[in-house]
C-alpha positions as CSV (number, residue, x, y, z in Angstrom):
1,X,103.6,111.3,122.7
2,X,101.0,113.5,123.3
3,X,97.6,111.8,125.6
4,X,95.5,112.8,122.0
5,X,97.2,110.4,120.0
6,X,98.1,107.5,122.6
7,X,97.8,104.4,121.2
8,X,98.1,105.8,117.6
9,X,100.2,102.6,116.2
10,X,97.4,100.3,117.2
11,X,94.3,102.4,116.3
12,X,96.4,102.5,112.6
13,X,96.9,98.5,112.6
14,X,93.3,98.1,113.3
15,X,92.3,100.2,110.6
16,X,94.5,98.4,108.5
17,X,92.9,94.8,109.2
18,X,89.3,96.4,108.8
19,X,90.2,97.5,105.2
20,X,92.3,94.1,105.1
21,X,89.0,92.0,105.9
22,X,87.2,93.8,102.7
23,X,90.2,93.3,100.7
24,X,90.6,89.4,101.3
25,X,86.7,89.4,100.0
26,X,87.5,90.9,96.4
27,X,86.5,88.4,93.5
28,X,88.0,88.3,90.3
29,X,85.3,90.5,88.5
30,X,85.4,93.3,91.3
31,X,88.4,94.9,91.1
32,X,86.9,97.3,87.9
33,X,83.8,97.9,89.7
34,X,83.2,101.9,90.8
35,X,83.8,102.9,94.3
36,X,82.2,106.0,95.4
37,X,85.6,107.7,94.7
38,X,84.3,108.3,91.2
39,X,88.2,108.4,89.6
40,X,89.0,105.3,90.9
41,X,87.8,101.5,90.8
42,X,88.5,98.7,93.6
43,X,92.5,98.3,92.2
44,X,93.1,102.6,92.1
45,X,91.5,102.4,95.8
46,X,93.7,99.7,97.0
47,X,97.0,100.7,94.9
48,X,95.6,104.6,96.6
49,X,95.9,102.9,100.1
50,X,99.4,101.0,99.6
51,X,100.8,103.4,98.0
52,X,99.8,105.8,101.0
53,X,101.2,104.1,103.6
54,X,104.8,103.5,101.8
55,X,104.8,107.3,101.0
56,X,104.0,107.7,105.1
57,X,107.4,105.6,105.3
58,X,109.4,108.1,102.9
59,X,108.2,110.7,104.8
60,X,109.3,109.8,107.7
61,X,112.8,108.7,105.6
62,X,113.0,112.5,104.9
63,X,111.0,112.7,101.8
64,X,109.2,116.1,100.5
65,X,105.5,116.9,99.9
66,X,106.2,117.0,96.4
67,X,107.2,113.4,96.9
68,X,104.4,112.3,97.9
69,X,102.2,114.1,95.7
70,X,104.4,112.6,92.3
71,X,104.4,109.0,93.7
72,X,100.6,109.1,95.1
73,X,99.2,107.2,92.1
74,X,102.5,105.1,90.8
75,X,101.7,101.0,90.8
76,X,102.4,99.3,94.4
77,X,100.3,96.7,94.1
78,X,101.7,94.1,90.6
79,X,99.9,90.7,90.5
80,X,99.6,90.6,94.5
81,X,97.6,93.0,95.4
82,X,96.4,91.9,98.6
83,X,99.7,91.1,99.9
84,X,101.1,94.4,98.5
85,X,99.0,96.1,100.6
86,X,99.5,93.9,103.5
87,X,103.1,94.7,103.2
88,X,102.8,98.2,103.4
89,X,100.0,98.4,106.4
90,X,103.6,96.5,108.1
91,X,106.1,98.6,106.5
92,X,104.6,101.7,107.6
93,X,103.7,100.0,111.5
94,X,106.7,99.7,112.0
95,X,108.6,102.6,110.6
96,X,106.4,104.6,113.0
97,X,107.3,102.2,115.6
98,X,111.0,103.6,115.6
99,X,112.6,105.8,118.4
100,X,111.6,109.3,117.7
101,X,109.3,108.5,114.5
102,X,105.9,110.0,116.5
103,X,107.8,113.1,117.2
104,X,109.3,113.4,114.2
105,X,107.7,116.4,111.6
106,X,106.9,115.4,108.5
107,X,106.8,117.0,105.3
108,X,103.1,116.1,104.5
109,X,101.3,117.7,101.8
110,X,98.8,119.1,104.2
111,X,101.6,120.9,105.7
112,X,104.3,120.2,108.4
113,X,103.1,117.6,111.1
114,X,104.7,115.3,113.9
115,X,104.6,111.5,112.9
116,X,101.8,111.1,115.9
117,X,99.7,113.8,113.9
118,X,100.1,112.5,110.4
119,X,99.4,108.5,111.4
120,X,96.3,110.1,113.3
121,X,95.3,111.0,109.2
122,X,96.4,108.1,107.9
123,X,93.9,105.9,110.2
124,X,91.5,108.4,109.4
125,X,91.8,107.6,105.9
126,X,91.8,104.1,105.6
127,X,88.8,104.4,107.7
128,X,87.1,105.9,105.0
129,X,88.3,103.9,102.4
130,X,87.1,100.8,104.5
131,X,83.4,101.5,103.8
132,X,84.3,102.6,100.2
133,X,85.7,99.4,99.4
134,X,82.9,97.6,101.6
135,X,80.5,99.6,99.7
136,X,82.3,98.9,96.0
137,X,82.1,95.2,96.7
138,X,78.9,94.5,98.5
139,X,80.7,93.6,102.0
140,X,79.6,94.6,105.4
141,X,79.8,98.7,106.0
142,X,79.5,98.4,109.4
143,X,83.2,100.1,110.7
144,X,84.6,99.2,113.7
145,X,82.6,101.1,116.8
146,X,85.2,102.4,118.9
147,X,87.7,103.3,116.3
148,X,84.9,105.4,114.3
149,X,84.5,107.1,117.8
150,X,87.9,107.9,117.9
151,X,88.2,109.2,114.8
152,X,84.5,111.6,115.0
153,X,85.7,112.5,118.8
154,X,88.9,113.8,117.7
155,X,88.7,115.3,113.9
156,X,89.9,118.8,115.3
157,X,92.8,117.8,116.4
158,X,93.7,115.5,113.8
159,X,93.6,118.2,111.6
160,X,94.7,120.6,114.0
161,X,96.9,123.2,111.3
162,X,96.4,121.5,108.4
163,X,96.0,122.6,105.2
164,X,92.3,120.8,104.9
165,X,89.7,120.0,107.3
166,X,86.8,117.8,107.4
167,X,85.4,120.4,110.3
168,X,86.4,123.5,109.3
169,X,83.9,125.0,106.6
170,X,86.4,127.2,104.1
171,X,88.7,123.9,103.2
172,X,89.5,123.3,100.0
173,X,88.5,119.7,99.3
174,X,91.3,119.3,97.2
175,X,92.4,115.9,99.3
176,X,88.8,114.6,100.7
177,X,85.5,115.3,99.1
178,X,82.8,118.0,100.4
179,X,79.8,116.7,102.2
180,X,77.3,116.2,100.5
181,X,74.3,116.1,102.5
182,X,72.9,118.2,105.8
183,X,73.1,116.9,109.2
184,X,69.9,114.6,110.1
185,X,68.4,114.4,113.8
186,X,69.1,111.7,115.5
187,X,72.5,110.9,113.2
188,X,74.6,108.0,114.3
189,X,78.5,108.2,114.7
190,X,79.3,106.4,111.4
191,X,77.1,108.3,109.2
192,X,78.4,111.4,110.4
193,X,82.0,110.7,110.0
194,X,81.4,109.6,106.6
195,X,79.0,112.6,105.3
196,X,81.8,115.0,106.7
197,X,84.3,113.2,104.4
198,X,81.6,113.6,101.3
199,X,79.8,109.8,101.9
């Protein structure tokens, strides 16, 4: 494993238990309510993150890009959806937890990248989609401190050769939205991760 990415498994599980602490918080009424993802309520965010992190399992089975891409929006979630997703934060913990699976290159629609690399986006992601559900459900935005550092210290090489990136200024934003504001003075960590993602 490469000193970037140490400790990748963790940093993923404890993005998975921030977006898991929102989740247990969802009422009844809440899961049609807007997120700022303006195709998708609360349920297309949450099926959008289980779903993600059982494709990250079939691509570390061998499965294509195109894969991915056809399952991305399929149902994972039935009439549990908090367990679903619970499930799948597990599922995919311990698929990467297998001999080999950091070193491993994937087949990821951002283009080819070791299992290290692509868990690195996947934390990245659920990060995100933390304070999108916290902010679709009226819960506490405030994202974990040192994982939010992580993230904002090392954007360039989590998308080191990737197709799209959140620092590099002719992406495409076909996978994460533009930003959508300038840089402020004075701008703290969290508000800067999520304006480069289009928050």
């Amino acid at each position: 494993m490469s000193y970037r990415f140490a400790g990748i498994i963790d940093r993923y599980l404890l993005s998975g238990s921030e977006f898991t602490h929102r989740l247990r918080g969802v009422r009844a009424e809440q899961w049609t309510a807007p997120t700022p993802c303006a195709e998708w309520d609360v349920r297309h965010l949450v099926n959008h993150m289980t779903r993600g992190n059982l494709n990250y399992v079939s691509l570390l089975d061998g499965g294509s890009a195109a894969d991915f891409l056809r399952l991305r929006d399929e149902d994972a979630l039935g009439s549990d959806p908090v367990g679903a997703y619970i499930r799948s934060v597990r599922e995919c913990a311990e698929a990467f937890r297998r001999p080999g699976a950091l070193q491993q290159t994937l087949d990821h629609p951002l283009g080819p990248v070791t299992g290290e690399q692509a868990l690195a986006v996947r934390t990245t992601d659920a990060t995100i989609h933390t304070w999108d559900l916290a902010r679709a459900v009226n819960a506490p935005e405030k994202l974990d401190p040192e994982l939010v550092a992580w993230i904002e210290e090392h954007l360039a090489e989590i998308y080191a050769g990737l197709a799209e990136s959140p620092v590099s200024a002719d992406t495409t934003h076909r996978f994460f939205a533009a930003p959508g504001a300038p840089p402020v003075a004075g701008e703290a960590r969290q508000a800067r991760l999520l304006r480069l993602f289009g928050r």
